[in-house]
C-alpha positions as CSV (number, residue, x, y, z in Angstrom):
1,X,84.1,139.5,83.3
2,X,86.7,137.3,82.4
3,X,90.3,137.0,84.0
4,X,93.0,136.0,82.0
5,X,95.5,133.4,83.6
6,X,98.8,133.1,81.5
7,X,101.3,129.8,82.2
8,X,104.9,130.3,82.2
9,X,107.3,127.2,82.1
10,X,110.5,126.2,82.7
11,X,110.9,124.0,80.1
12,X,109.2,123.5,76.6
13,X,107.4,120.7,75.5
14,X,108.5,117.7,74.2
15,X,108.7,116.5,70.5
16,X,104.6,115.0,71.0
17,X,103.5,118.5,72.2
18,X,103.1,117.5,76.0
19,X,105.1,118.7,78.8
20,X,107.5,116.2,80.6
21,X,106.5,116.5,84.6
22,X,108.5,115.1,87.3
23,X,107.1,113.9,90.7
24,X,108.8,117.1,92.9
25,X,107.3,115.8,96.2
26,X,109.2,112.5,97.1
27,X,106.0,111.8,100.0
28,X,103.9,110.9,96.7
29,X,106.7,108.9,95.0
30,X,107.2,106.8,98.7
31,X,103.1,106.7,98.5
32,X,103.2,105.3,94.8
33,X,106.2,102.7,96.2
34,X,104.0,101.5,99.1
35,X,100.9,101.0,96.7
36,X,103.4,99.2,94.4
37,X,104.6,96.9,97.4
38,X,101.3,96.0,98.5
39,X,99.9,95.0,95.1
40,X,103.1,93.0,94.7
41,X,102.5,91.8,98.2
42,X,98.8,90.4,97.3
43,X,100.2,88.6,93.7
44,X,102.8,86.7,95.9
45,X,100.3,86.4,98.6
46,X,97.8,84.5,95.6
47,X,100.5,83.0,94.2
48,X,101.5,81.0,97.1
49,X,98.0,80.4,97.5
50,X,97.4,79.0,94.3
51,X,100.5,77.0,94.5
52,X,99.4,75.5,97.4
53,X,96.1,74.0,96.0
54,X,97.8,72.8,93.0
55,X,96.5,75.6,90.2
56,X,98.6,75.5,86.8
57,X,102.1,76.4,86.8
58,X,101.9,78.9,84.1
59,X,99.2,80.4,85.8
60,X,101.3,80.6,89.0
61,X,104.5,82.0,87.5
62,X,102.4,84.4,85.9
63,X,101.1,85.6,89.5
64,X,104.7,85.1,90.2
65,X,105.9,87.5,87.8
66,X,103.1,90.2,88.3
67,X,104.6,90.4,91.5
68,X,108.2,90.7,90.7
69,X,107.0,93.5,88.2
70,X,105.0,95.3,90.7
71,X,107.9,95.0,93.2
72,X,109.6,96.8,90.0
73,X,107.7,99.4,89.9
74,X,107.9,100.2,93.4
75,X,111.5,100.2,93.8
76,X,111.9,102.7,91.0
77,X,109.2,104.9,92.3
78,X,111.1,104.8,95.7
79,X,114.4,105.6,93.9
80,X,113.2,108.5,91.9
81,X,111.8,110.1,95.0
């Protein structure tokens, strides 16, 4: 026995043969924001951190800037919710 299960969309795919999905529930985009904020949270956390004990700048910026990117990240995935 076999059942057949047919899919019916909305939209076509896209030029790469994929379908495009956007986040419909905006409790998983605020979920993805607060994951983003506490990942940015812990690289600012490490950065001060390392600052304090006298790491490498460049190493420090860099913590520096993964945080600002993940801080990024969370704000869009907040706004898109």
């Amino acid at each position: 026995m076999s059942a057949r299960v047919e899919h019916h969309c909305a939209r076509p795919a896209n030029a790469y043969g994929f379908m495009e999905l956007e986040m419909k529930n905006p409790l998983r985009s605020r979920m993805f924001a607060w994951w983003y904020f506490t990942i940015a949270g812990g690289f600012l956390l490490l950065a001060i951190n390392r600052w304090l004990l006298g790491q490498r700048a460049g190493l420090v910026l860099a913590q520096f800037a993964a945080a600002a990117a993940f801080l990024l990240f969370g704000l869009m995935s907040w706004n898109s919710g």
